[in-house]
C-alpha positions as CSV (number, residue, x, y, z in Angstrom):
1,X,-11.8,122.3,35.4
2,X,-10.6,122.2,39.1
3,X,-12.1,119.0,39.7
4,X,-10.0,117.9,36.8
5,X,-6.6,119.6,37.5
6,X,-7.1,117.7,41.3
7,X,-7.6,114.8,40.4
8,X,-4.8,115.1,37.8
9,X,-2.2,116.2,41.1
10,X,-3.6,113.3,43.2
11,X,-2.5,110.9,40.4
12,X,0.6,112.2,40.4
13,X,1.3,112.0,44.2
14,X,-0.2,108.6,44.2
15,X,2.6,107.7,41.3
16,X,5.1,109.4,43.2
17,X,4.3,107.5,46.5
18,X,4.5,104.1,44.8
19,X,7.4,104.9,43.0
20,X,9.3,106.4,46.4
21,X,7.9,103.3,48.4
22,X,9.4,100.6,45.5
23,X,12.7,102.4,45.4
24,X,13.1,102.2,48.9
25,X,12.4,98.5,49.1
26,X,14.7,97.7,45.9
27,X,17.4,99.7,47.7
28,X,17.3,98.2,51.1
29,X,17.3,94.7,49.3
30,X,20.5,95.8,47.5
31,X,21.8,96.9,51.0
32,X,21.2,93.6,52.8
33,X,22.7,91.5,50.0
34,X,25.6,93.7,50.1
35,X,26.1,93.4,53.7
36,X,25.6,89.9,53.5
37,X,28.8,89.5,50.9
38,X,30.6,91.9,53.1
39,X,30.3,89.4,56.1
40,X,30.6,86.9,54.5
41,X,27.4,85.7,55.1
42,X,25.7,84.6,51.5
43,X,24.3,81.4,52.4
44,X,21.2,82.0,50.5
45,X,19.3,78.4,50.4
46,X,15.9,78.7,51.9
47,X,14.7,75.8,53.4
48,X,10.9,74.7,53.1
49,X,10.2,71.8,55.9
50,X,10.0,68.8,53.2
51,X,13.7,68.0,52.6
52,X,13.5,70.1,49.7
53,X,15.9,73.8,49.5
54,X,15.4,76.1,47.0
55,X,18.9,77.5,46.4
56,X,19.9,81.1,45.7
57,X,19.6,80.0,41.5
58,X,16.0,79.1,42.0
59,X,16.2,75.3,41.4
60,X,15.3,72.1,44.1
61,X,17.8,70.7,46.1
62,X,16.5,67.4,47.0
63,X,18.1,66.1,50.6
64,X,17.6,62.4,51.7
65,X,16.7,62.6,55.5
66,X,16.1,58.2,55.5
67,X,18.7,56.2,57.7
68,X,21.2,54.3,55.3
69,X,19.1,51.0,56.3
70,X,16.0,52.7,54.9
71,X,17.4,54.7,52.1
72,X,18.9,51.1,50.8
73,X,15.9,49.4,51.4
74,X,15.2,47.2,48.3
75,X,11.0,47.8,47.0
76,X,10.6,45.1,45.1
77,X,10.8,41.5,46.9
78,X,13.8,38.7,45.3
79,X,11.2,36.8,44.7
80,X,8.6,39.1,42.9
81,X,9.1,39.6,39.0
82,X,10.2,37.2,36.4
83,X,13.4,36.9,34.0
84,X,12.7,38.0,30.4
85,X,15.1,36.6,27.5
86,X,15.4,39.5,25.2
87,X,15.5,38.1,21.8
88,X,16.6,40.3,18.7
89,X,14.5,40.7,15.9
């Protein structure tokens, strides 16, 4: 019966440590956003190495890092491809 009613007050500090331990961390995550509006400082865009930035909404941001030259680089030759007469049926 001991061995039961200890391992029944283990469970509960173990309970009571991971619920003190995620309180703390949702609380100081609440602080530092805070903060961060009170400084003015809620640039939240995280920035991944690829020219990709995943914005505070969760969605891609997709940022061209080419030169204009290469960004308007045609990929297809003039004098690749053929002209097609689209007839109506």
């Amino acid at each position: 019966m001991i061995e039961f009613l200890s391992f029944i007050l283990l469970f509960f500090i173990v309970c009571l440590f991971i619920i003190v331990v995620l309180g703390y961390t949702y609380f100081k995550k609440g602080i530092d956003t805070f903060r961060s509006i009170l400084s003015g400082n809620n640039q939240r865009d995280t920035y991944n190495g690829n020219g990709r930035r995943h914005g505070s909404n969760g969605k891609q941001t997709v940022i061209d890092r080419r030169s204009p030259e290469e960004a308007n680089r045609k990929i297809i030759p003039s004098n690749e491809g053929e002209y097609v007469d689209f007839e109506e049926e």
